[in-house]
C-alpha positions as CSV (number, residue, x, y, z in Angstrom):
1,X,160.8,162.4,77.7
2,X,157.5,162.0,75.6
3,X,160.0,161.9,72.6
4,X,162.4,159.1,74.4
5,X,159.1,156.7,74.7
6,X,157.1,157.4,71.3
7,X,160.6,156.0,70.1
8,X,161.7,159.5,68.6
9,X,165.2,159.4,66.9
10,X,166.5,162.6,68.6
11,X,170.1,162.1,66.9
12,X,168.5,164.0,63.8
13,X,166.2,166.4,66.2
14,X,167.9,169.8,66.8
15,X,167.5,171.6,69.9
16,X,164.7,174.3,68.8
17,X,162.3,171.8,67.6
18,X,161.9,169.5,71.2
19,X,162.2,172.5,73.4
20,X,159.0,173.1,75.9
21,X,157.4,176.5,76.7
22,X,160.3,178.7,78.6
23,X,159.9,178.2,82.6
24,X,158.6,181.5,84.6
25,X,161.2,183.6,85.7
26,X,161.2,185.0,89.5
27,X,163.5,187.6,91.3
28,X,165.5,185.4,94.0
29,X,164.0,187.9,96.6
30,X,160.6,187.5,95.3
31,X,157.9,186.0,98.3
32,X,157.6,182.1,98.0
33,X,153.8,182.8,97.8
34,X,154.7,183.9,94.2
35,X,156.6,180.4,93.9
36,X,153.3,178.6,95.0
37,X,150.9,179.8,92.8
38,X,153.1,179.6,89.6
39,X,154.0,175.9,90.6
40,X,150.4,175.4,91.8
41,X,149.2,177.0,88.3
42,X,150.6,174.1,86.4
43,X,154.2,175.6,86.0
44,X,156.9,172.1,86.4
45,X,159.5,174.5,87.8
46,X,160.1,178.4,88.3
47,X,163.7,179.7,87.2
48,X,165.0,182.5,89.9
49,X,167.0,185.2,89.2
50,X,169.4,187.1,90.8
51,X,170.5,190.0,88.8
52,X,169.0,189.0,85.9
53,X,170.9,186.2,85.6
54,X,170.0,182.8,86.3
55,X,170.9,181.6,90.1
56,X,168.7,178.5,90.7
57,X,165.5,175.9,89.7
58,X,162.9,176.0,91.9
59,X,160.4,172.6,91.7
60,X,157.9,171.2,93.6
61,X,159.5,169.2,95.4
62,X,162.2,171.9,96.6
63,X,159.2,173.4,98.2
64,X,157.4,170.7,100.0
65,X,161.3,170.4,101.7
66,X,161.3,174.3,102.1
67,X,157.8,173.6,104.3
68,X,159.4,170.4,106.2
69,X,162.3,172.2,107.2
70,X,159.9,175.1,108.5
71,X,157.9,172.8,110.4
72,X,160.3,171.3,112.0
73,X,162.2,174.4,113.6
């Protein structure tokens, strides 16, 4: 997005040089305490993995409805 606004012609960009840092990686069974504190430690979202291979994006906002939902029941 930072590349959109400064104006950035990404037609002559290749992938590899406008990638971020990778996101962490969790186990899909792994305690959504773990979820927390990588989110909480500045993480934008946490890729989880079932079997090693990628199953689903977990972001902020995914958790804030995780903790509605629990409230509510």
């Amino acid at each position: 997005m930072k590349l959109l606004y400064d104006g950035t012609d990404l037609s002559h960009q290749n992938v590899g040089s406008i990638m971020g840092a990778p996101l962490p990686e969790v186990d899909i069974a792994t305690d959504i305490t773990e979820a927390y504190r990588l989110l909480l430690a500045g993480a934008n979202a946490i890729l989880a993995l079932e079997k090693r291979k990628p199953r689903a994006v977990l972001t902020r906002m995914d958790l804030v409805n995780f903790w509605i939902q629990e409230k509510t029941k």
